[in-house]
N, C-alpha and C positions, 0 to 999 in steps of 0.2 A: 692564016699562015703564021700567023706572030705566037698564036701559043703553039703549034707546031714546032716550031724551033726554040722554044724556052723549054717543051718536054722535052726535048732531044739532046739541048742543052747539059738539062738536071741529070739524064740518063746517061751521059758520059762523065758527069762529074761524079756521078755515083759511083760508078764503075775503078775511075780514080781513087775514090775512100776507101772502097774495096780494098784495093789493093794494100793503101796502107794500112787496111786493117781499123779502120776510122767508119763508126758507122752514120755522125753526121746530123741526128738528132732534129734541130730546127733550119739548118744551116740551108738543106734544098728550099726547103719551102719557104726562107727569108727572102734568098735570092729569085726567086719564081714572083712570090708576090711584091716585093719592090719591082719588077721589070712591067707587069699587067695585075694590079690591087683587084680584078674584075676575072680573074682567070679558074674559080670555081664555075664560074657560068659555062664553060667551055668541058665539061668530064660530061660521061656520059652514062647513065647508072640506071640498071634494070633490073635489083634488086633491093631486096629491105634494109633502110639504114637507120642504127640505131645508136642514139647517141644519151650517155651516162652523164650527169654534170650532180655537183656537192660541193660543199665547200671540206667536208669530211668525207672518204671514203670509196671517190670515182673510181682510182685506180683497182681496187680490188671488185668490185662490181663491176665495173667494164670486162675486166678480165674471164672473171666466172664465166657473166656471158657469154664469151667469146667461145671459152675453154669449152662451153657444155654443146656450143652449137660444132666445135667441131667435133666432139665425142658425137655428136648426132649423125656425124658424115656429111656434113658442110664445107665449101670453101667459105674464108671468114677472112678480111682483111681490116685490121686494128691496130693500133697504135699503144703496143701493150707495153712498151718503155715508159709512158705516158709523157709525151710531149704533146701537153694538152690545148693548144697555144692557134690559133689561125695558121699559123707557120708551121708546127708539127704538125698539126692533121693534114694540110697538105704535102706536106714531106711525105709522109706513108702515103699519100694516095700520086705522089707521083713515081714511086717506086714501084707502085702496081697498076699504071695504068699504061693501053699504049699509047701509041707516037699521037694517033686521033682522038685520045682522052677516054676511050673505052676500059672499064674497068669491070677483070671478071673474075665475079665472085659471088658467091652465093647470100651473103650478107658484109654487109658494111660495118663493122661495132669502133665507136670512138668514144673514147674518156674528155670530155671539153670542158676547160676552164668554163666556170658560170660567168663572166664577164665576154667571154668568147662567143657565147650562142650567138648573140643577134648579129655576130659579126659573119660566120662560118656559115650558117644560116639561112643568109639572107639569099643566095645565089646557090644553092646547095640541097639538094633533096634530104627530107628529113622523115622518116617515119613514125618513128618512137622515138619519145625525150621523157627518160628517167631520171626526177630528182629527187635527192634523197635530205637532205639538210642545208642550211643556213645558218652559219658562223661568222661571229666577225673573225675578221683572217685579213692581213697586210692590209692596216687603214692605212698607210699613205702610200700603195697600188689601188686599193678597190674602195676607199670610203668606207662609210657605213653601209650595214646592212641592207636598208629600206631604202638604198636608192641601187642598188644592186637587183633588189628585187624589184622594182620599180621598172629597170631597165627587161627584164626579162617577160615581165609582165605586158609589158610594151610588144615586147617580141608576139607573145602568147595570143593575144587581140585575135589576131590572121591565121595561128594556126590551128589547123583541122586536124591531125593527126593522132595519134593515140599517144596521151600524158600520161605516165606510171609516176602516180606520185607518194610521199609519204604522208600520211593522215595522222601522224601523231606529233608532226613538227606543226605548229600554226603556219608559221613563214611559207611553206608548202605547200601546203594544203589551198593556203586562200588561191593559190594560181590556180587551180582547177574551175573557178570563176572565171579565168583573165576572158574565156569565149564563149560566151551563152551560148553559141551557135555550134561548138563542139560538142560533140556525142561521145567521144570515145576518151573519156577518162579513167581512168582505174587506181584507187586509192589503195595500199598497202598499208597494213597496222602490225605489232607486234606486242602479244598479252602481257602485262604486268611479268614481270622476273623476282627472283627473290631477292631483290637489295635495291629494286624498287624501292623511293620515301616518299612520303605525305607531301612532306618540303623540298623548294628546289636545295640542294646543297653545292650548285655551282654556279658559275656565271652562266646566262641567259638571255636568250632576246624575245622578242615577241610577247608580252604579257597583257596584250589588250589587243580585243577585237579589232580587225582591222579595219572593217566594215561598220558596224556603230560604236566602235570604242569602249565598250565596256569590258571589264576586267576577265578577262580567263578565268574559268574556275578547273582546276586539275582536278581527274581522283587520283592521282599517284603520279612520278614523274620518273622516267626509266633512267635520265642522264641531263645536265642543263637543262633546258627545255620540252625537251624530244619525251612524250609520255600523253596519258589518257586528258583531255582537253575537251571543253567546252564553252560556247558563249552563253551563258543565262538570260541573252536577251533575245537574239535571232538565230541563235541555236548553232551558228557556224561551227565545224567540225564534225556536226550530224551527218555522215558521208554512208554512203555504201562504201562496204567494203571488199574489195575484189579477193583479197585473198591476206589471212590471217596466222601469223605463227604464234602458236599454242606450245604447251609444256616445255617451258623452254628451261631446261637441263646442262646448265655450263660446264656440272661436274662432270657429266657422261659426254658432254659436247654433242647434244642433238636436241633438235625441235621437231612440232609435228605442223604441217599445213593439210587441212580438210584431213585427216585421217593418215596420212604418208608422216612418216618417221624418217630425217632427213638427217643423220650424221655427218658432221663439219671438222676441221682440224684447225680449231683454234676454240677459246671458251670467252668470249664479248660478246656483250647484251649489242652492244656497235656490231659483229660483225652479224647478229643474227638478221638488225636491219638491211644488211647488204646483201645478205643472200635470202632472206625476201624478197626485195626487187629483183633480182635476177632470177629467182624464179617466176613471178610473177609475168616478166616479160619474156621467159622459153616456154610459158604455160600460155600465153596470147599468140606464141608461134608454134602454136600444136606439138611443141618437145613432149616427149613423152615420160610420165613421171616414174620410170624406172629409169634411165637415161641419165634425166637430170639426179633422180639419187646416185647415182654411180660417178657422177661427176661431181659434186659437192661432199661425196667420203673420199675423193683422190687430188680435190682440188687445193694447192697452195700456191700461194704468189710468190714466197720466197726471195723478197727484196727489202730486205726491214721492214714490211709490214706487217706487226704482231709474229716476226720470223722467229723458229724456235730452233737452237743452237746447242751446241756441246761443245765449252773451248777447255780443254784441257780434265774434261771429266766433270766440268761444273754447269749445270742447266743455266742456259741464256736466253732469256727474252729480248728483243730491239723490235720497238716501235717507235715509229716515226709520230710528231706530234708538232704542228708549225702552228697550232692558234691555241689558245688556252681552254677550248673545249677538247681537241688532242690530248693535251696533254693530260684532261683530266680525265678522260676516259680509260691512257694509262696506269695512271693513279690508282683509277678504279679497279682497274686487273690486280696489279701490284697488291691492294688491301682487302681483293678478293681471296685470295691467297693466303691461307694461314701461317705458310713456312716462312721459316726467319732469313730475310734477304739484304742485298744490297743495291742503291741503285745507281747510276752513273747518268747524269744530265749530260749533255752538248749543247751547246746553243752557238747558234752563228749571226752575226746580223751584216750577213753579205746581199748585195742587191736582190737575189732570188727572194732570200727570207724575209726582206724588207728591215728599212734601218732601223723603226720606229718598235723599239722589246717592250715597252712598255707594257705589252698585255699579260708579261708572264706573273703580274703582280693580281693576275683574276684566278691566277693557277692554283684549287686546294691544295695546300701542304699540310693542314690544322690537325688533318686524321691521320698520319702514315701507321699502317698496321704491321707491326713487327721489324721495321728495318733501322739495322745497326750501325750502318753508314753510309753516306749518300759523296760521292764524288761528283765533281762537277767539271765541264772542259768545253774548249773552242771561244770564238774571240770574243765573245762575253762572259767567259769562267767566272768572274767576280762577281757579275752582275746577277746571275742565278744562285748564288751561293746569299749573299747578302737574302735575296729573295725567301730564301729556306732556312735563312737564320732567322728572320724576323717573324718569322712563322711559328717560333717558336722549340724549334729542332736543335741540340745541342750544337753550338759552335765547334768543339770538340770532336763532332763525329761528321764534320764536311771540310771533304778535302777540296783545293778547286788546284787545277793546273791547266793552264795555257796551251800545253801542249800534251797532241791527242795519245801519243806513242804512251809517254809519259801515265798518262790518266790510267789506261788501260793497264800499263805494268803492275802500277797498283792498288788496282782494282782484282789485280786476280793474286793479291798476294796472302788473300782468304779462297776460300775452298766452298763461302757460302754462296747460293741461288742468286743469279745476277739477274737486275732487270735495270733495260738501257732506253734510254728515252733522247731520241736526236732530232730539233729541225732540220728544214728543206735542205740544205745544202749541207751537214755534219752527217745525214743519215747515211750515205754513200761510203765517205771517210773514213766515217767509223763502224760501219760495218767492215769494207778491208781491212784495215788496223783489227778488229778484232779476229778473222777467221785468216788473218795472216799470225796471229800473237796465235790463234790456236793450230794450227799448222796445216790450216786449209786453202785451200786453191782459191 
C-alpha cells in the first residue's frame, strides 16, 4: 500500500505542474525515491525495455529509437528530455504508469546516465543495453574512466540480455566479455570515413589491452579513440560484427548498412555511430528497413544537438559538447567545412557541468580551418578564451563576454556561417538567446 499512495501522491502533484505549466523534470521521481529507495521493484512491465547509455551521444540514440519504433506503430514510453538520472527515469515511468505500477506500452526506451545503470537496474527489467562510448566527462562527479567501467562491468557479470555494443571504441567492446555465459551480444562498427588519420589527433582513453595489456595497434582512427583496433597479442577486438556502416558520405549525408542506403540530417562521423546503434537495435526488433529508412530521412532532435538554424539569414550550427571529446568532435564538423565561419564557445562551470574545466585544455584548437573570429561567453568566458589563445589563435580575433545577450549581439554583427559550441547547462540559454536574437519562438 505504501507505493500505492506515493504513485497517487506523484499523480496529483503532477497534475499541479500541469497547471502551472511546469513540467517537473527529476522533481517526481526525487520525491518517490527518497519516500521508498526500493520502489522500481514495485512497476509492472510486460514489455521490451531498452535502455541507451554513452558518455557522448545517448540523447540522440535513445531518441531515434524511440522515434522509429513509433513510426513502426508502437506505443513507446521515453524520457526524451533526457533526465537520465534514477530520478528522471522514474519520473517518466511514474507518469505513465497506474495507481498499481502497471505500465502500458508497447516498448519502454530510456537514455541512462552510465553511472546510473547498476543503480536503475538493479530492481528493474532490462532487455537491451546499448553502449555506445567512454569519455572522461565531470571527474569530480564520475572519476576516471576505468572505474566507471569497472562499475558497469560489475553490473554486466548477471546480465543475460542482449548488449548492442560499439566494437570500435576498446572501452566497449571489452564489456562484451563482462559474461561468458551471455549469448546475445551484438557488436556495431562503422567503416573508415574520409578524415579518418593513421594518428590519434585528440585526447583518448584506452590504449592498452585491457585484458593482457599490450598496446593497441590501430589501422586508422575515426575520432579520439573511437576507430579500427586491435590487440596483437590476444587479438581482442576480433568481434563479429552484427551490423556495419559502409560508404559513409557526410557530403550527401548518407551511409549504406548490408546494401540499404540510409539518408540522415546532420553530416558527423559521431552521429553516423549513433544511428548505427539505433538501427542495429530496430533491426533485433524485427523494424523493417524501409520504416527505419523513413525514420532516419525525417528524423531530428532539435535541441542543440548538431541543431541547424537560420538567425537573421546567417546558417547556425549549436552543438552541445560537455567533455573535451564533444568538443572536439565539433571542432571536427567546424574544420570539415570548407566555408569561412565564426565560432562562439559558452562554458559554464555550474554544478551540472561540474566545477573542475580543467579538461577543456585536451580540447584541439591547433587546426581551426578557416575561422575568422571566435567569441567566447558564460561564467568561464575568460577561461576558454585564454585556452584558445595559447593555442595559438590570434588574441585579436577572440572576443570573450560574460554576458550571454551580449556575446550573441556580437556575434551576428557579421553576416559570416556561425558555429556555436555550449556545455550542459549554457546549451539551453544559449539556444533561447539565440532563436529569441533571431525572432523565433
Amino acid at each position: 500500500m505504501k507505493n500505492f499512495f506515493i504513485i497517487l501522491e506523484m499523480k496529483i502533484l503532477n497534475i499541479i505542474l500541469k497547471i502551472f505549466h511546469k513540467h517537473g523534470g527529476n522533481f517526481l521521481g526525487k520525491i518517490a525515491f527518497d519516500k521508498n529507495p526500493e520502489i522500481f521493484k514495485y512497476f509492472k512491465v510486460n514489455c521490451p525495455v531498452i535502455a541507451v547509455s554513452a558518455t557522448n551521444g545517448k540523447t540522440m540514440t535513445n531518441n531515434c529509437i524511440g522515434y522509429t519504433l513509433k513510426k513502426a506503430g508502437y506505443k513507446v514510453v521515453s524520457n526524451v528530455e533526457g533526465n537520465n538520472m534514477e530520478t528522471g527515469i522514474l519520473s517518466t515511468i511514474l507518469k505513465n504508469c497506474t495507481l498499481t505500477g502497471k505500465i502500458k506500452a508497447d516498448f519502454l526506451v530510456f537514455e541512462v546516465d552510465e553511472s546510473y545503470i547498476p543503480v536503475v537496474f538493479k530492481d528493474f527489467r532490462l532487455d537491451t543495453l546499448v553502449i555506445l562510448n567512454f569519455f572522461r566527462d565531470q571527474l569530480d562527479r564520475n572519476g576516471e574512466v576505468e572505474s566507471l567501467i569497472l562499475r558497469i562491468n560489475e553490473f554486466l557479470k548477471t546480465y543475460t540480455g542482449q548488449l548492442v555494443l560499439n566494437n570500435d571504441d576498446p572501452n566497449v567492446a571489452r564489456l562484451g566479455q563482462a559474461n561468458p555465459e551471455n549469448s546475445n551480444i551484438y557488436y556495431f562498427s562503422v567503416d573508415k570515413y574520409d578524415f579518418a588519420t593513421e594518428k590519434i589527433k585528440e585526447a583518448g582513453e584506452g590504449k592498452f589491452c585491457p585484458f593482457c595489456k599490450t598496446k593497441l595497434e590501430y589501422e586508422y582512427y575515426q575520432y579520439s579513440h573511437i576507430g579500427k583496433f586491435k590487440c596483437p597479442n590476444c587479438n581482442f577486438g576480433n568481434n563479429e560484427i552484427y551490423r556495419t556502416a559502409t560508404n559513409i558520405n557526410l557530403k550527401n549525408r548518407s551511409f549504406d548498412i548490408k546494401n540499404v542506403t540510409y539518408n540522415i540530417k546532420g553530416n558527423s562521423i559521431y552521429l553516423i555511430y549513433n544511428y548505427t546503434a539505433a538501427i542495429s537495435v530496430c533491426i533485433l526488433y524485427n523494424i523493417s528497413e524501409n520504416i527505419i529508412k523513413d525514420s532516419l530521412s525525417s528524423f531530428a532532435l532539435n535541441n542543440g544537438r548538431l541543431e541547424e538554424l537560420e538567425i537573421n539569414g546567417t546558417p547556425t550550427i549549436i552543438n552541445l559538447a560537455k567533455n573535451p571529446t564533444g568538443s572536439n568532435v565539433s571542432l571536427r564538423i567546424l574544420n570539415e567545412d570548407e566555408d569561412k565561419k565564426e565560432l562562439l564557445f559558452v562554458l559554464n562551470d555550474n554544478l551540472a557541468d561540474g566545477f573542475d574545466v580543467s579538461w577543456i585544455w585536451d580540447i584541439n584548437f591547433d587546426t581551426l580551418n578557416n575561422v575568422s573570429r571566435i567569441i567566447t561567453s558564460g561564467t568561464r568566458a575568460y577561461d576558454i578564451a585564454i585556452r584558445i589563445k595559447t593555442s595559438g589563435f590570434p588574441a585579436e580575433k577572440i572576443e570573450p563576454y560574460l554576458d550571454l545577450k551580449e556575446a550573441i549581439n556580437n556575434l551576428y554583427k557579421t553576416d559570416i556561417k556561425k558555429y556555436v559550441i555550449a556545455n550542459y547547462t549554457a546549451l539551453q540559454p544559449t539556444r533561447k538567446e539565440l532563436r529569441q536574437f533571431g525572432g523565433k519562438k
